[in-house]
SELUM-714610 format. One line per field, with one value per atom (N, C-alpha, C): atom name; residue number from 1; y, z, x. Coordinates in nm, 4 decimals. Atoms other than C-alpha are relative to their C-alpha. Layout:
! residues N
atom: CA, ...
n: NUM, ...
py: Y, ...
pz: Z, ...
px: X, ...
END
This chain:
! residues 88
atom: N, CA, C, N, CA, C, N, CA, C, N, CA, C, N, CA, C, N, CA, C, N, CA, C, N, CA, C, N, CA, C, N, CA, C, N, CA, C, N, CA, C, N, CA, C, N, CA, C, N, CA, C, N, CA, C, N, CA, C, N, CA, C, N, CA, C, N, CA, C, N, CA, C, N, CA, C, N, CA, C, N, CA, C, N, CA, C, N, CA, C, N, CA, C, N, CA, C, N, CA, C, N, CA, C, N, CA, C, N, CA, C, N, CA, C, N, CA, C, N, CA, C, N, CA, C, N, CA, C, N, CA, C, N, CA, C, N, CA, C, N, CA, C, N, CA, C, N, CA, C, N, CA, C, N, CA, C, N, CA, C, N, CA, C, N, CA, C, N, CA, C, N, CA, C, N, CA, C, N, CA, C, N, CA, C, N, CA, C, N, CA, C, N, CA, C, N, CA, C, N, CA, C, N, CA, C, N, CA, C, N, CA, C, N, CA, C, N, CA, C, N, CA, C, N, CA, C, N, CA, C, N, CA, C, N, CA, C, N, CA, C, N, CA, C, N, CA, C, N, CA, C, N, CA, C, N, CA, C, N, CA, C, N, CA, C, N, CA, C, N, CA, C, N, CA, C, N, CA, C, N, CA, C, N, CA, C, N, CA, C, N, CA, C, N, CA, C, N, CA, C, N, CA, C, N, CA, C
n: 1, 1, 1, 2, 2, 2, 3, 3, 3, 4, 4, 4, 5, 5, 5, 6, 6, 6, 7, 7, 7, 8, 8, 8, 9, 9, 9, 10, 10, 10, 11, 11, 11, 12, 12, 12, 13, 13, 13, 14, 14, 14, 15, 15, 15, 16, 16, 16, 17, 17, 17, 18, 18, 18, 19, 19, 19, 20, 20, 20, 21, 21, 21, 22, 22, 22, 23, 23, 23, 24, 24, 24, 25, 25, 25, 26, 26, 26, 27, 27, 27, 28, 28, 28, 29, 29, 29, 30, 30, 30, 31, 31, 31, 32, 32, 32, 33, 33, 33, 34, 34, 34, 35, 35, 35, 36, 36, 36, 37, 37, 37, 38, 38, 38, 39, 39, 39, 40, 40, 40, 41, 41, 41, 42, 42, 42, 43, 43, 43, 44, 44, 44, 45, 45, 45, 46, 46, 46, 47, 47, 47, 48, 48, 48, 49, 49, 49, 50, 50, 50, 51, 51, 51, 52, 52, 52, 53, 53, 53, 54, 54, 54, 55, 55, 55, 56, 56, 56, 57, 57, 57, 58, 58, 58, 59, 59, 59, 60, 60, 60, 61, 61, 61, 62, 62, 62, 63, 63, 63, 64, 64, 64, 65, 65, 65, 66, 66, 66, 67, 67, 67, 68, 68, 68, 69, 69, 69, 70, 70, 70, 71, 71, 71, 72, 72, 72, 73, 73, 73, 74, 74, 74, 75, 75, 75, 76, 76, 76, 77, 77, 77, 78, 78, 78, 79, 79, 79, 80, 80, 80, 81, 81, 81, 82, 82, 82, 83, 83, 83, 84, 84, 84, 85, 85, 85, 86, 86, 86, 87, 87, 87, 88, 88, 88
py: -0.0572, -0.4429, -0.0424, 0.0958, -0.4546, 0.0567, -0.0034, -0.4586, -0.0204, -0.0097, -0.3215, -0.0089, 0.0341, -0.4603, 0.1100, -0.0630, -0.2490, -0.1157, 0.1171, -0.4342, -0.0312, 0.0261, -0.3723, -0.0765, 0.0944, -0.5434, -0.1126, 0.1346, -0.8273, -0.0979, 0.1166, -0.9119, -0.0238, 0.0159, -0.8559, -0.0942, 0.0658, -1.0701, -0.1262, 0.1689, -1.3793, 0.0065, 0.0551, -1.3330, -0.0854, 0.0393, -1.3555, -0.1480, 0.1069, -1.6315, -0.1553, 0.0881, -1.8403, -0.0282, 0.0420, -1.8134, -0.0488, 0.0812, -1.8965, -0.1578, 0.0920, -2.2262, -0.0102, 0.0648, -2.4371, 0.1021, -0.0876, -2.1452, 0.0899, -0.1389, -1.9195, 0.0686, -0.1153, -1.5485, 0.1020, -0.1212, -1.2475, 0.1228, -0.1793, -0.8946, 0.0717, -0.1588, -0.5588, 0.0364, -0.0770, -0.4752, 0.1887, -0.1216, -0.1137, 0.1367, -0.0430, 0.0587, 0.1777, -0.1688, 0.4215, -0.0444, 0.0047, 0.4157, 0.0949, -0.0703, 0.5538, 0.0817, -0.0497, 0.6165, -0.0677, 0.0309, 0.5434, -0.0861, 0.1242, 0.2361, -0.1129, 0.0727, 0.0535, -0.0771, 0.0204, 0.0590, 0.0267, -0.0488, 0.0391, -0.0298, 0.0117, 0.0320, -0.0408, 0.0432, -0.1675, 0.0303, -0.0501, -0.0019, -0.0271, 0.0301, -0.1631, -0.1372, 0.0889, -0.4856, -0.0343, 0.0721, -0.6147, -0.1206, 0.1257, -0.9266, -0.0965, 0.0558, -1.1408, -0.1475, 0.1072, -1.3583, -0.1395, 0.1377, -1.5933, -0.0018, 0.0238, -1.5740, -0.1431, 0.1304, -1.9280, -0.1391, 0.1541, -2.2618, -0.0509, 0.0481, -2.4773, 0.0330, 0.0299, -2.4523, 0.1623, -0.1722, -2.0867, 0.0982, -0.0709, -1.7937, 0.1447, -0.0773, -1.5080, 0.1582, -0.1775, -1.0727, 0.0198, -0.0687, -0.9643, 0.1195, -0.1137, -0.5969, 0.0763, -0.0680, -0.4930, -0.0295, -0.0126, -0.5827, 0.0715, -0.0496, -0.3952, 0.0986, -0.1516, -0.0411, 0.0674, -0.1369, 0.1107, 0.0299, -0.0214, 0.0182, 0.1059, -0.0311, 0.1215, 0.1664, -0.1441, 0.4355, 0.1243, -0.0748, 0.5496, 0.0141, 0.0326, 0.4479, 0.1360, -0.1071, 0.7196, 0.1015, -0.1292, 1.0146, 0.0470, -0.0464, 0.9647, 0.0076, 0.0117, 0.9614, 0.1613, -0.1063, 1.2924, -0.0470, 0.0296, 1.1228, -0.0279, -0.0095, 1.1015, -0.1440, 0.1038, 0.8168, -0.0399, 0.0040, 0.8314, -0.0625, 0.0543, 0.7689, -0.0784, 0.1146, 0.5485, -0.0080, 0.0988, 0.2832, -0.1401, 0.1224, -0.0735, -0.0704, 0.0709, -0.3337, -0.0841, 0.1357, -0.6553, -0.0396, 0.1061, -0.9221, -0.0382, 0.1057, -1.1204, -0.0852
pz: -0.1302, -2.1773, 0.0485, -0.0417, -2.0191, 0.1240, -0.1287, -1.6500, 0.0552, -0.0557, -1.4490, 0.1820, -0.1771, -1.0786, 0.1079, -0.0665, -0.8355, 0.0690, -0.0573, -0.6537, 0.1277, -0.1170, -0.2875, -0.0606, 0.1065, -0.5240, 0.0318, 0.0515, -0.6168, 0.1437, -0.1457, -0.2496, 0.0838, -0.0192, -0.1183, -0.0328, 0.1012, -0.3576, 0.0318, -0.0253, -0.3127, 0.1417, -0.1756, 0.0844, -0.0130, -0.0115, 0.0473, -0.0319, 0.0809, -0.1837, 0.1218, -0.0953, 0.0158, 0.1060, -0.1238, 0.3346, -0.0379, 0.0639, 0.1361, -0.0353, 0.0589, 0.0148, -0.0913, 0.0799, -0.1951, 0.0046, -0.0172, -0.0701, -0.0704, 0.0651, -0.2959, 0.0725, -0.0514, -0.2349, -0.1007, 0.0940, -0.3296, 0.0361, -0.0583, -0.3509, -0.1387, 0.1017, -0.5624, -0.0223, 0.0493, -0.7801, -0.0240, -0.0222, -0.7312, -0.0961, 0.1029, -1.0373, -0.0301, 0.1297, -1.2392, -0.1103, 0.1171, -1.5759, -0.0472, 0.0248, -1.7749, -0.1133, 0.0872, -2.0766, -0.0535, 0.0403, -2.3487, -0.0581, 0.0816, -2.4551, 0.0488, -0.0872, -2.1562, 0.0728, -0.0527, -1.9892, 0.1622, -0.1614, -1.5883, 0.0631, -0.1196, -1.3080, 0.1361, -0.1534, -0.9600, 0.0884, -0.0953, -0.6990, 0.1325, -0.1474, -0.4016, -0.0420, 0.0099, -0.3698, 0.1195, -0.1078, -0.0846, -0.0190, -0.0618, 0.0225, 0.1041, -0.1063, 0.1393, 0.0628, -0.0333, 0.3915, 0.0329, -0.0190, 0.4512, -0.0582, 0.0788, 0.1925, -0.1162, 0.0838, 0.0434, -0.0086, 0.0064, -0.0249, -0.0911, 0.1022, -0.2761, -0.1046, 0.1296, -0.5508, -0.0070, 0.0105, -0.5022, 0.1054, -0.1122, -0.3371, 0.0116, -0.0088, -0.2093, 0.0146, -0.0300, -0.1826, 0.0812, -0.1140, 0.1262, -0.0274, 0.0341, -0.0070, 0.1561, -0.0860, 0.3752, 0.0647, 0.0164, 0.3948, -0.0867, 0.1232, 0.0827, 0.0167, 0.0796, 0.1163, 0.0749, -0.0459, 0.3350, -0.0071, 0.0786, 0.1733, -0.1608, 0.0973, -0.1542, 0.0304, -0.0369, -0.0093, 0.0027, -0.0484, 0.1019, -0.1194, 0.1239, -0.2043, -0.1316, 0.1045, -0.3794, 0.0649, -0.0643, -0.1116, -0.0475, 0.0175, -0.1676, -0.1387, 0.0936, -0.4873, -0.1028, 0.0277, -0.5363, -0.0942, 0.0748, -0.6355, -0.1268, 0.2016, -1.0028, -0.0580, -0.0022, -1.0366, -0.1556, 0.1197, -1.4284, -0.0216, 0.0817, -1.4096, 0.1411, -0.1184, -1.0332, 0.0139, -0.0490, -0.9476, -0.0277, -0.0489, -0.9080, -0.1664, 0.1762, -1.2630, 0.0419, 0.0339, -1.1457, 0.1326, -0.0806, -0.8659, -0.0091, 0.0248, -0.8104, 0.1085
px: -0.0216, -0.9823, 0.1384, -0.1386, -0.6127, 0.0055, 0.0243, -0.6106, 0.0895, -0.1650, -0.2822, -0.0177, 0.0447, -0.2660, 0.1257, -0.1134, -0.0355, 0.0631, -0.0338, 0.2027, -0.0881, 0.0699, -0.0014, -0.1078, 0.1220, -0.3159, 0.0915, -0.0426, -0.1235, 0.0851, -0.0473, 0.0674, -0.1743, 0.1271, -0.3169, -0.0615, 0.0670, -0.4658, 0.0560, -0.0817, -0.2051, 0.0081, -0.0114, -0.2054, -0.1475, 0.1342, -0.6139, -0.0060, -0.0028, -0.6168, 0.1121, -0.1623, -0.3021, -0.1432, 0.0943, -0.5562, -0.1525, 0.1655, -0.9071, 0.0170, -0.0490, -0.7436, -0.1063, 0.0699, -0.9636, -0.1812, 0.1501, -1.2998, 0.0131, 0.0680, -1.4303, 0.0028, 0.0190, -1.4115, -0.0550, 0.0989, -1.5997, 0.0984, -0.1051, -1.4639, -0.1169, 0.0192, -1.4759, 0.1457, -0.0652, -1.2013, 0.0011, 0.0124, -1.1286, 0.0893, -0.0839, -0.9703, -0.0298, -0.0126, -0.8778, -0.0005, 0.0151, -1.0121, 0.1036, -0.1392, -0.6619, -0.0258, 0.0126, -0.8516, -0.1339, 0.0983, -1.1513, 0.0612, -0.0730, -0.9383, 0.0113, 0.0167, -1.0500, 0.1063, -0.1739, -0.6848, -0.0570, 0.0762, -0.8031, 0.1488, -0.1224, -0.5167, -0.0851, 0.0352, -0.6526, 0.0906, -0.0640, -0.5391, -0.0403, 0.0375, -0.7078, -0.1190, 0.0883, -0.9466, -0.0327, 0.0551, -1.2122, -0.0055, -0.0419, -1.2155, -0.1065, 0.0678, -1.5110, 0.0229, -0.0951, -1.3272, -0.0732, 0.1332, -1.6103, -0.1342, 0.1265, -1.8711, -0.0179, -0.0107, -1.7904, 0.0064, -0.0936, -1.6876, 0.0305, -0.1587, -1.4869, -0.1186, 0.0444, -1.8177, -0.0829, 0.0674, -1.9647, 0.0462, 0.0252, -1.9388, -0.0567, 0.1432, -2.1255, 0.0924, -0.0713, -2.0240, -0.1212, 0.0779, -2.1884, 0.0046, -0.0287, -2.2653, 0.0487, -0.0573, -2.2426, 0.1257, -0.0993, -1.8861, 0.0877, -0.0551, -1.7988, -0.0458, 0.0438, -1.9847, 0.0688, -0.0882, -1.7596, 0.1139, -0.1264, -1.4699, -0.0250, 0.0499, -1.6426, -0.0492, 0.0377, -1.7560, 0.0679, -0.1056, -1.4252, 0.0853, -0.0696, -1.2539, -0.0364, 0.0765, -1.5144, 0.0285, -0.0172, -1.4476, 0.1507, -0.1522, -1.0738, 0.0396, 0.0319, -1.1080, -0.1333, 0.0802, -1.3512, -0.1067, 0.1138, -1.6528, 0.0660, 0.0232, -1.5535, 0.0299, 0.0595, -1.7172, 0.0072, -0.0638, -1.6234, 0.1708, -0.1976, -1.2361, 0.0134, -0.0246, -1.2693, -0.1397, 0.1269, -1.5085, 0.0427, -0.0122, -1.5517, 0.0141, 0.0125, -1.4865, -0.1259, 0.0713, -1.6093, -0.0444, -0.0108, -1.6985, 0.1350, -0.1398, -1.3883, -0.0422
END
């Protein structure tokens, strides 16, 4: 699997992180599958800003479905080449 971050991903990602310090966070990676060669592009990630602390942490699904929701409308359903990878 090789996994391409955009830059808005990646300043996102290190603001989040910078302000979580030492707390676990939960999210949903939000990617375009590029091909059947498992090449994805993240183009957006949620962010659960308080589901944690330094040894676990938690994804509140109702923080995440209406990002996740929207992500699929703008996106035309096609739930084949966009959707979610992982937890993060």
């Amino acid at each position: 699997m090789q996994i391409a971050l955009t830059s808005a991903v990646r300043k996102k990602i290190c603001r989040e992180l910078a302000l979580s310090g030492r707390r676990e966070t939960g999210g949903l990676l939000l990617a375009e599958q590029f091909d059947d060669q498992g090449r994805f592009r993240v183009v957006d990630v949620t962010v659960d800003p308080h589901g944690g602390e330094s040894a676990y942490f938690e994804r509140r699904p109702e923080l995440h479905a209406q990002a996740l929701e929207a992500f699929f409308e703008r996106n035309g359903n096609d739930f084949g080449r966009f959707n979610y990878l992982a937890g993060c």
